[in-house]
N, C-alpha and C positions, 0 to 999 in steps of 0.2 A: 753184480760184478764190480770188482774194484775201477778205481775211477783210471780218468790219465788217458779216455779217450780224444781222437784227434777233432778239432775246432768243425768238422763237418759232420761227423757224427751226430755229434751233440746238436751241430743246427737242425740237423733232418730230426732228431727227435722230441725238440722243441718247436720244429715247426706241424708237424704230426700232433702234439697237443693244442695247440693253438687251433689247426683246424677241426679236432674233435672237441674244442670248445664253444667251437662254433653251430657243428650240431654235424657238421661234416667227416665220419667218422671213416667213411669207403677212403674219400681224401687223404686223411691219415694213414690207415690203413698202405693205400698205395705211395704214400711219401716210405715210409719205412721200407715198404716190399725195394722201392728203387733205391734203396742205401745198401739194402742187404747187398742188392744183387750187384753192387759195387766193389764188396770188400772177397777177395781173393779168397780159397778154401786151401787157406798155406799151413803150413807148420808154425808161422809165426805168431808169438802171444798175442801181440796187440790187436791182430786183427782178432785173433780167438778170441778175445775180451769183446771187443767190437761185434762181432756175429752172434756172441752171446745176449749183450746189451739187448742188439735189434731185436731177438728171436724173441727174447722175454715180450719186450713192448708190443709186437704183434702180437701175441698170446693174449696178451692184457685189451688192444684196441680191440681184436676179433670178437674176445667176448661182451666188451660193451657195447659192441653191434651187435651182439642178439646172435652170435655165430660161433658157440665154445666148440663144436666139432673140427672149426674152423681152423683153432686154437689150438687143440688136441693135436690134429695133422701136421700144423707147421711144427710145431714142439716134436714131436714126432721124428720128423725129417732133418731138424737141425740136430737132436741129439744126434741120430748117425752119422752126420757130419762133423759136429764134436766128438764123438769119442773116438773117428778116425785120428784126427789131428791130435788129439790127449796120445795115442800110442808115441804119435812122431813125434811130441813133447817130452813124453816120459822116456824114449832112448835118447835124445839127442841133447834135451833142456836143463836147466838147473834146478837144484831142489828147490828154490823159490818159482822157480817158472813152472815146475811138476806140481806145488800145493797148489797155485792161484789157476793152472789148468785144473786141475782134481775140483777145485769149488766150482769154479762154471761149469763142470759137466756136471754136479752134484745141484745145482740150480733149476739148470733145465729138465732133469727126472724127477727130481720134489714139485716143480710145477706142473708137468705132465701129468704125475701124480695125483694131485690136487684138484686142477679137471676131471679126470677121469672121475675121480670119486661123486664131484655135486651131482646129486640127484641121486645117488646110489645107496643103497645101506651100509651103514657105517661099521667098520671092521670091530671085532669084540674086543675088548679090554683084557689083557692078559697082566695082568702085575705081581710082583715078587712080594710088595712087602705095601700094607695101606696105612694110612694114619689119618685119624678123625673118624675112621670109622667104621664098620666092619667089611672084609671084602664084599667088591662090586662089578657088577656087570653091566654093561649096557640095560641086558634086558632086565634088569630090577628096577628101571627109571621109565619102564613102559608107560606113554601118554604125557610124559615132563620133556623139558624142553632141553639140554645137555650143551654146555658148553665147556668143550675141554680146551685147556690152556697147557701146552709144551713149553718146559722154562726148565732151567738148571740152577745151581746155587750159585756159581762161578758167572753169571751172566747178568751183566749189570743194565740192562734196559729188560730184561725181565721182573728184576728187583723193582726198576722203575713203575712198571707195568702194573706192580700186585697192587696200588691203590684204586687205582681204576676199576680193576675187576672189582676187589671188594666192595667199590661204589654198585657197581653193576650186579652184584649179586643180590645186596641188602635191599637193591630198588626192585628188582625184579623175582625175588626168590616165590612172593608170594601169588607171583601170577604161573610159577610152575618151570622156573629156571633153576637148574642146575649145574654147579660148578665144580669142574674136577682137574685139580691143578696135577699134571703127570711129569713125570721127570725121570732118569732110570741113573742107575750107575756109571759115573763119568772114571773117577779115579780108581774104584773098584771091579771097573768094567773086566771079566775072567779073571777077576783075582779071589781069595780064600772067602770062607765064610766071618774071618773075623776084618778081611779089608771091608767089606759091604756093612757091617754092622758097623763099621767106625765111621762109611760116608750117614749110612744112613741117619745117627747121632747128629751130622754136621746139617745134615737136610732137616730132621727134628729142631733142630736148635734154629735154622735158620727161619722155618715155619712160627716156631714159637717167639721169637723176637720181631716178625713181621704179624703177630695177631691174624694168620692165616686160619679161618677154621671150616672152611668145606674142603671134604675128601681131597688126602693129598696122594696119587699112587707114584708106585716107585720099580719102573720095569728094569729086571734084568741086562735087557741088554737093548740095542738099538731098533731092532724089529716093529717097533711100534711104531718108533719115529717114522720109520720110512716107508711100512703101511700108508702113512698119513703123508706122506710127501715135507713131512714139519723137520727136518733136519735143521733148517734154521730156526736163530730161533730169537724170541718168543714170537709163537705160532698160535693161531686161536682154529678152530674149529668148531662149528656148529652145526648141529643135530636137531632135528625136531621131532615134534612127539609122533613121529611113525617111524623112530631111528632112521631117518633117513638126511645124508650131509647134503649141506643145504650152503651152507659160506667158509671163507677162511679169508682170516686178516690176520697183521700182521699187530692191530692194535684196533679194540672196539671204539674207537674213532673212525674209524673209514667209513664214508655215507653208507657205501652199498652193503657193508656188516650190520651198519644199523636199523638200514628199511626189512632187512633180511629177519633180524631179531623180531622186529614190531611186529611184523606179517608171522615170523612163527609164536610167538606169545598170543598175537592176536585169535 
């Protein structure tokens, strides 16, 4: 959620880490549950921004207590209580207060999303158009280890991003990693057959000036993303060799992305 939260917010969720630092994660846990239950279920943005913050970070403490059902529920519950308040925003609010409501409810369903999936098989790959390689499936990479990366051309900490991976491929390809950079139609999104062929050019050109060379697909339209709960973005997902999703980070930097990789490579 965008920032601009009020000076108590922000303490409850810095003090909520500070005691999950500790090792005290229920702690936390209940620091945030008593912020939530502080902040009004109004029409008003700020709070909406507010209720969103908290919701997420519970989602996030719960499952590093070893409690993602726990996570799922409250995700759950708060959506309903967002998307009432997005209606009373969207008749009454400004268009800048309609899009920055629209992303916090589009937040809390991508992460819903994203729980729900770990531990689950992983949805099939549908793509319009591939490059690098010939079409593909999940199930052609049976017993390899699958890590899909959602990024756009237009998205500059993705761009950031594709060094990393690349390191992370070349290191890991030979123990049974693979990398599939997806991205679908942004400017071409239901437009002709010759708007798509002009992005796809600009997605070609951008791959080949970034020396990108595993499988890059290119979906039709949003359906994928939001299978995956990756609307933001650069999103990673990880698969192991039972097709089954196992992590999502936002950047293969995050500890628990990389105990995740080790143990599925391992």
């Amino acid at each position: 959620m965008p920032e601009h939260l009020r000076p108590e917010v922000v303490q409850a969720i810095e003090e909520a880490h500070e005691l999950a630092r500790g090792g005290d994660h229920s702690g936390g846990i209940k620091r945030l549950e008593q912020a939530l239950a502080n902040i009004a279920k109004s029409s008003h943005l700020d709070e909406f921004k507010e209720r969103v913050s908290l919701a997420m970070a519970l989602a996030e403490f719960s499952v590093n207590a070893g409690n993602p059902q726990d996570a799922i529920q409250r995700l759950a519950t708060e959506f309903g209580v967002a998307k009432d308040t997005f209606q009373q925003i969207k008749a009454s609010g400004t268009d800048n207060d309609k899009r920055t409501a629209f992303r916090g409810l589009v937040q809390l369903k991508d992460l819903h999303t994203r729980l729900k999936l770990i531990g689950e098989p992983a949805p099939e790959l549908h793509m319009h158009q591939w490059l690098n390689t010939d079409p593909l499936q999940l199930a052609d990479l049976k017993d390899q280890v699958v890590l899909l990366e959602f990024w756009a051309t237009w998205c500059k900490p993705c761009e950031q991003l594709f060094p990393k991976i690349k390191e992370l491929h070349a290191q890991h390809a030979p123990l049974g990693l693979n990398v599939l950079a997806l991205t679908r139609y942004f400017m071409a999104y239901g437009g002709t057959s010759e708007a798509q062929a002009q992005e796809l050019t600009l997605i070609r050109e951008f791959t080949d000036r970034h020396e990108i060379k595993f499988p890059v697909g290119v979906a039709e339209d949003e359906n994928l993303q939001s299978a995956y709960g990756a609307t933001a973005l650069p999103m990673l997902a990880l698969i192991d060799r039972g097709g089954i999703v196992r992590s999502f980070a936002f950047s293969p930097d995050d500890e628990n992305f990389q105990r995740v990789l080790a143990s599925c490579l391992g």
